[in-house]
C-alpha positions as CSV (number, residue, x, y, z in Angstrom):
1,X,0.0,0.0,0.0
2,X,2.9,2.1,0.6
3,X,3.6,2.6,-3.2
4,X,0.0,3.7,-4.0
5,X,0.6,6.3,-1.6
6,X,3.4,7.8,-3.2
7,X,1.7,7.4,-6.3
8,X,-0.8,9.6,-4.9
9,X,1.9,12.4,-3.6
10,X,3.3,12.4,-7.0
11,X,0.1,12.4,-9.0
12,X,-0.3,15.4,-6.9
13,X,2.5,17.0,-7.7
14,X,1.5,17.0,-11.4
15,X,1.5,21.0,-12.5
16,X,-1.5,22.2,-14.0
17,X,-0.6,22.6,-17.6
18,X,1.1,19.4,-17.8
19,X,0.7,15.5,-17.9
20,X,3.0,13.0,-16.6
21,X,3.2,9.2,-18.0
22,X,2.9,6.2,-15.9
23,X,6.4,5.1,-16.2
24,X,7.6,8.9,-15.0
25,X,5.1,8.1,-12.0
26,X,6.7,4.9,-11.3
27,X,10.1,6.2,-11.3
28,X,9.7,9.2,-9.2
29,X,8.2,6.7,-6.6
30,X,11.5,4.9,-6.7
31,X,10.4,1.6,-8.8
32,X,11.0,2.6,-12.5
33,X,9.8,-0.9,-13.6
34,X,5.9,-0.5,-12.2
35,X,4.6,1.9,-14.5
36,X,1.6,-1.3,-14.7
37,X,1.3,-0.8,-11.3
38,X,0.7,3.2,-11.3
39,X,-2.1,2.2,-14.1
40,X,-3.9,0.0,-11.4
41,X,-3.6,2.6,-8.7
42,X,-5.2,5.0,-10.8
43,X,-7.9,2.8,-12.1
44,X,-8.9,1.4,-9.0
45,X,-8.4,4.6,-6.6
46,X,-5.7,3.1,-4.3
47,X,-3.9,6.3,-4.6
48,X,-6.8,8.7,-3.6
49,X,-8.3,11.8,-5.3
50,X,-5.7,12.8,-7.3
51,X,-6.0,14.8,-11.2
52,X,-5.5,10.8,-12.9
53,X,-6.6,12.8,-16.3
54,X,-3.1,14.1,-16.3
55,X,-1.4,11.2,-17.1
56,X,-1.0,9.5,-20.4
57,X,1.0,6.3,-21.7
58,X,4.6,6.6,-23.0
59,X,3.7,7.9,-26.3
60,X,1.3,10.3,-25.4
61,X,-2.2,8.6,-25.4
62,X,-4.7,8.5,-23.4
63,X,-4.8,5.0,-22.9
64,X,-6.9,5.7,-19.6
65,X,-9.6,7.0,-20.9
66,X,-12.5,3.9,-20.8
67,X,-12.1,4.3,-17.1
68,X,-13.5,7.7,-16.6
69,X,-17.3,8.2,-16.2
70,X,-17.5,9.4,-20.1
71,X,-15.4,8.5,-23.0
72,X,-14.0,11.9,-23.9
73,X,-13.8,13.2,-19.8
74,X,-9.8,12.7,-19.6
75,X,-9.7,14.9,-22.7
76,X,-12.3,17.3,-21.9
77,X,-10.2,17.7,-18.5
78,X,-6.7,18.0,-20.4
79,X,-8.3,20.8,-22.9
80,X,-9.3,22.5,-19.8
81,X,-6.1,22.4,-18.0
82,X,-4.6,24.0,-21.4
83,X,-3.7,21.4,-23.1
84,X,-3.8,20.1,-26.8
85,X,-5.5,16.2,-27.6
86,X,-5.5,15.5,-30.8
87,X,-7.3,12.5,-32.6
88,X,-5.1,10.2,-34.0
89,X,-5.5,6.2,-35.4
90,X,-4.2,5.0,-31.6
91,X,-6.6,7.5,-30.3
92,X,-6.6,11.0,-28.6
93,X,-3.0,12.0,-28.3
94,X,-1.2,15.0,-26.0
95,X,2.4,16.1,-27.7
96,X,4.7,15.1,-24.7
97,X,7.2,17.3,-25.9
98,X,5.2,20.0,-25.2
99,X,3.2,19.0,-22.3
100,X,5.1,16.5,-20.2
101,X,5.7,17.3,-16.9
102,X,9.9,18.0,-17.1
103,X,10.5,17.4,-13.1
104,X,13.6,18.3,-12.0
105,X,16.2,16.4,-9.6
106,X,15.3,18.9,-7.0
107,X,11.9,18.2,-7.3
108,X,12.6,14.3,-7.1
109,X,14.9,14.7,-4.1
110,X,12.4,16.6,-2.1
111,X,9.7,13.4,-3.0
112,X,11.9,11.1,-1.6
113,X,12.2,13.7,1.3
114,X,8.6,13.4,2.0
115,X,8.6,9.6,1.5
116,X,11.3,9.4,4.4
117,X,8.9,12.1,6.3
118,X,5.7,10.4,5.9
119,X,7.6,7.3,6.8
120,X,6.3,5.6,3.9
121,X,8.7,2.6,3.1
122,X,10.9,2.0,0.0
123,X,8.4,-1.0,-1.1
């Protein structure tokens, strides 16, 4: 349970404006290899309320999506945040070169901070 936590703080940390993929999740919880794992958080709320229409697979899509209430919600949400979805044949699609969260070290140093504060454990 420990890991859906972070997942949680991080998804949290998400800046308006931006999106984040599962993999980038994953790693700033300190298990680059779950990205899955981040996915089922999301989709089964075991990380809390947290904006999960900010994040996208590793190429951009909003692979999500069938789990919000209505089909086009996540993108609805994204547009309203500022950002551009675009249809493509994989489906609606957010440019991560222009949109993906670019966290810092800092700003992954002072997770791990609050993961050591909260004492969650490493997993």
């Amino acid at each position: 349970m420990d890991f859906y936590k972070k997942v949680g703080i991080v998804c949290n940390r998400i800046p308006q404006g931006t999106v984040a993929t599962y993999g980038q999740i994953a790693l700033l919880c300190g298990k680059p290899r779950n990205s899955r794992q981040v996915g089922y958080a999301l989709r089964m709320n075991l990380a809390g309320d947290v904006p999960a229409y900010r994040v996208v697979n590793s190429r951009g899509i909003l692979s999500g999506a069938f789990h919000f209430e209505m089909p086009d919600l996540q993108k609805i949400l994204l547009t309203e945040d500022g950002i551009e979805v675009v249809w493509t044949p994989n489906g609606w699609k957010v440019d991560l070169k222009n949109y993906q969260w670019k966290n810092t070290m800092a700003e992954a140093e002072e997770l791990m901070a609050l993961f050591a504060a909260e004492r969650i454990e490493k997993y």
